[in-house]
N, C-alpha and C positions, 0 to 999 in steps of 0.2 A: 504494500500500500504506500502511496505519495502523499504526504503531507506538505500543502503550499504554505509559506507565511509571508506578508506584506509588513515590508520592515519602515516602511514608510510612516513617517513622523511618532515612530514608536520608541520607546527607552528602552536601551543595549539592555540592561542587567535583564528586565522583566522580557524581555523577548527571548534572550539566552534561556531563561528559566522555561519557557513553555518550548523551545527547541531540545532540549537536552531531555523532555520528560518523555519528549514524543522518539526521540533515538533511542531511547533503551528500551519503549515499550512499554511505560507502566500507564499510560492510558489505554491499553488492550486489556480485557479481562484473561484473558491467557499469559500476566506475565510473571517469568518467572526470569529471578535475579541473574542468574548465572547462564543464561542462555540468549542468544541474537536473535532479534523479532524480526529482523528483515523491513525497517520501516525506512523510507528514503525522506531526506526531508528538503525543499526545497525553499531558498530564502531569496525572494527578489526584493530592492529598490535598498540595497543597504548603504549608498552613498547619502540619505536619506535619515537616516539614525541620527538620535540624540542624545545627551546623559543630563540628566537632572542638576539642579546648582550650579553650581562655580566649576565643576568636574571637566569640564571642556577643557579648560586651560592648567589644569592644576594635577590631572590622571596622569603616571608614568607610569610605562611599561618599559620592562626591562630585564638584561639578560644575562649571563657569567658565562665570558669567552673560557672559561680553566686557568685564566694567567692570574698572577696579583695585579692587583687595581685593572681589571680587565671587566667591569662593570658597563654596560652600555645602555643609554637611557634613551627612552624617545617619548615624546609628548600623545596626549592624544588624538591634539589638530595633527601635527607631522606625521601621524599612521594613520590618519582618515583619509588625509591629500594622497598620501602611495599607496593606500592601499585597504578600502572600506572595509574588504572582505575580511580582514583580518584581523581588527579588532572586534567584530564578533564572534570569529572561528575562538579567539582566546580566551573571550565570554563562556564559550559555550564547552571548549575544551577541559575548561577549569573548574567546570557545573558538573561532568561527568565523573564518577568512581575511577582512581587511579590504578586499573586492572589490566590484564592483558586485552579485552575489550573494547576498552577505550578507541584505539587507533581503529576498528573495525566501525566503531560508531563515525568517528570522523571523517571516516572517507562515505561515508552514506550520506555528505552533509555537501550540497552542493549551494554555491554564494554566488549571486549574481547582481 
C-alpha cells in the first residue's frame, strides 16, 4: 500500500511523526514490531515545510567526520536551500527505532 503526504505548509517535527508511524506499520491492524509491513510512503511539496518559532534560524544539524574538532554544522535555512529533502528524511530517520530495520524503512520513503 502507498501512502501520499502533502508536506505543504505543514511543520517538519508533526509531519515526521505521522511518516514514521505509517513506515513501520503501526496504523495497520496486523502490526507486528519486529516484522516489515511493506508500506511505501510518498512525500510531495517539501521545499514547502516549516518549523515553528525562532527554529528556522537557530536549528543545527550536525555531524563527526572521526577526527578531533572535526564537528560540522549546518543551519537549517542552508539544508532547506541544498537540499528540502533532507531535512525531513532526518526528521523522520531519527523518529524510527535504531534497528536493523531502520535502513529498510528509509528506502521505502521516497521525497519529492
Amino acid at each position: 500500500m502507498k501512502h501520499l503526504f502533502d508536506a505543504k505548509n505543514r511543520i517538519v517535527g508533526r509531519l515526521a511523526v505521522e511518516i514514521a508511524i505509517s513506515l513501520r506499520g503501526k496504523d495497520r491492524p496486523d502490526f507486528l514490531p519486529y516484522k516489515e509491513s511493506g508500506e511505501e510512503v510518498e512525500v510531495i511539496n517539501a521545499k514547502d515545510m516549516k518549523l515553528s518559532g525562532k527554529k528556522g534560524f537557530q536549528k543545527l544539524y550536525w555531524r563527526y567526520t572521526g577526527y578531533p574538532g572535526g564537528i560540522k554544522k549546518t543551519t537549517y535555512e542552508e539544508l532547506m536551500k541544498k537540499s528540502p529533502a533532507e531535512v525531513l528524511r532526518f526528521a523522520v530517520a531519527r523518529m524510527l527505532p535504531k534497528n536493523k530495520l531502520r535502513a529498510k524503512w528509509m528506502n521505502r520513503l521516497i521525497i519529492k
